[in-house]
Structure formats: structure tokens, C-alpha cells
N, C-alpha and C positions, 0 to 999 in steps of 0.2 A: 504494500500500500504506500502511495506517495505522502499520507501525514495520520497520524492515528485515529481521527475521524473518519478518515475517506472509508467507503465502503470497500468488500473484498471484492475484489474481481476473479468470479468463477472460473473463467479461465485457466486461472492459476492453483485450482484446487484439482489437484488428481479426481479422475471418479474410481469408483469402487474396482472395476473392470480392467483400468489403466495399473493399478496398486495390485490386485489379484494376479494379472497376467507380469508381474516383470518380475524379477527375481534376482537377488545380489549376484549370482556365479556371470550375467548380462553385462555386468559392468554399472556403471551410476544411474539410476532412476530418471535425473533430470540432467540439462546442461545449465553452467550460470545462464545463457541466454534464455532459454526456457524455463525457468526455475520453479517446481509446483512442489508446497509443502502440505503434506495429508493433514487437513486439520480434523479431520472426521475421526482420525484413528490416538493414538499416545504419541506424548513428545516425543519418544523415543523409540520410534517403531521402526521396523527396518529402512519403511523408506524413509522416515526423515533421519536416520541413521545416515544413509544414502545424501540425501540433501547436505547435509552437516560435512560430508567432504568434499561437496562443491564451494558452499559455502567458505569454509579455512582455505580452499585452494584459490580463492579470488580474492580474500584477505591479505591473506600471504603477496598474492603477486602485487595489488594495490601499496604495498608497505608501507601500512600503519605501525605505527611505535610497537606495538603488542604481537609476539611472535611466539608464545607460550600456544601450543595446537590445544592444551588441556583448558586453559583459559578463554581459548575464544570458540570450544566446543560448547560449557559452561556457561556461556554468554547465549550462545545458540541456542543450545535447548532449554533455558531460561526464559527467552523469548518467543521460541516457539509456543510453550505451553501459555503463554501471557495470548497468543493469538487464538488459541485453540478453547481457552476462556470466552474470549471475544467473539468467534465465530459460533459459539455454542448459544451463547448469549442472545445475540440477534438471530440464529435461528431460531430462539425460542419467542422472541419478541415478532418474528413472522409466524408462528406458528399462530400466537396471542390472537394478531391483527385479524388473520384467517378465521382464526373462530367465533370472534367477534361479528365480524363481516358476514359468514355464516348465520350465525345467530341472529343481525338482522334480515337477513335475508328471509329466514323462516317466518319471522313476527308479519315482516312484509307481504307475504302469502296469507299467512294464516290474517291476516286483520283483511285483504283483497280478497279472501272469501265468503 
């Protein structure tokens, strides 16, 4: 996301299908240019396992002060789980919307007939 309010762009979230079918022996999950982190599943699940050494490998090359791999893995899956909160979150607050919406919708019927 480009600032912590922006919304998530689905894009960037693996589907179930895409995670099921890949498998570490394949080599990395995603590339930095395509970068998709599972927020559906655990911070620390194979594929954001995966993710996390693309991640350090573009840290790395970028040379930031901070070259500890333990440290900015640490950092990583810290922040992952801080997204995976966040993602969980607002799907819950669209689930809210939905049922609500629903819920009008029935009273709308039911009082139109």
C-alpha cells in the first residue's frame, strides 16, 4: 500500500489457488516486481516465508544502514502480521456493510409487500 490508509489492492493478494499450487522446491513465490503477500493465511507461512527472501534481497541491494538478515526478517514478519490484522479487519467491516445492506434490503421487501 502506498500510505496506511490506502486500501489493499487485491491484486497483490495471492488467491487460495495461486498459494495451493506453488511450492518452495519452484523457487520464490513472488518476484520484488510482482510482490503478493498471503494475508489470508499466518505471518509466517510458507509463502510469506517465501516473500521475506525477496523482500531482504531488495533491502540488501537498496543499502540501507541495517544488514542484520535476522533483523530485517523480524521487521518483516512484524509487519506482515500488523497487515494481516488490517486486512482481517476490513474484511470484517465489508462483511458488517453486506449484512446490513442485506438486512435493508429484506425490510424493503417485506414493508413493499
Amino acid at each position: 500500500r502506498s500510505a496506511p490508509g490506502a486500501p489493499f489492492v487485491l491484486d497483490l493478494v495471492p488467491t487460495r489457488e495461486e498459494i495451493e499450487a506453488w511450492h518452495p522446491s519452484q523457487g520464490r513465490c513472488c518476484t520484488a516486481a510482482a510482490f503478493k503477500l498471503d494475508l489470508n493465511g499466518s505471518a509466517r507461512s510458507k509463502w510469506n516465508k517465501s516473500c521475506e527472501r525477496v523482500y531482504e534481497r531488495c533491502f540488501l541491494d537498496i543499502g540501507f544502514a541495517c544488514t542484520d538478515t535476522t533483523q530485517i526478517a523480524e521487521a518483516f514478519f512484524s509487519h506482515v502480521k500488523y497487515l494481516i490484522s488490517q486486512w482481517k479487519l476490513l474484511s470484517k467491516e465489508e462483511h458488517r456493510r453486506n449484512a446490513i445492506q442485506d438486512a435493508r434490503t429484506r425490510a424493503q421487501r417485506k414493508y413493499g409487500v
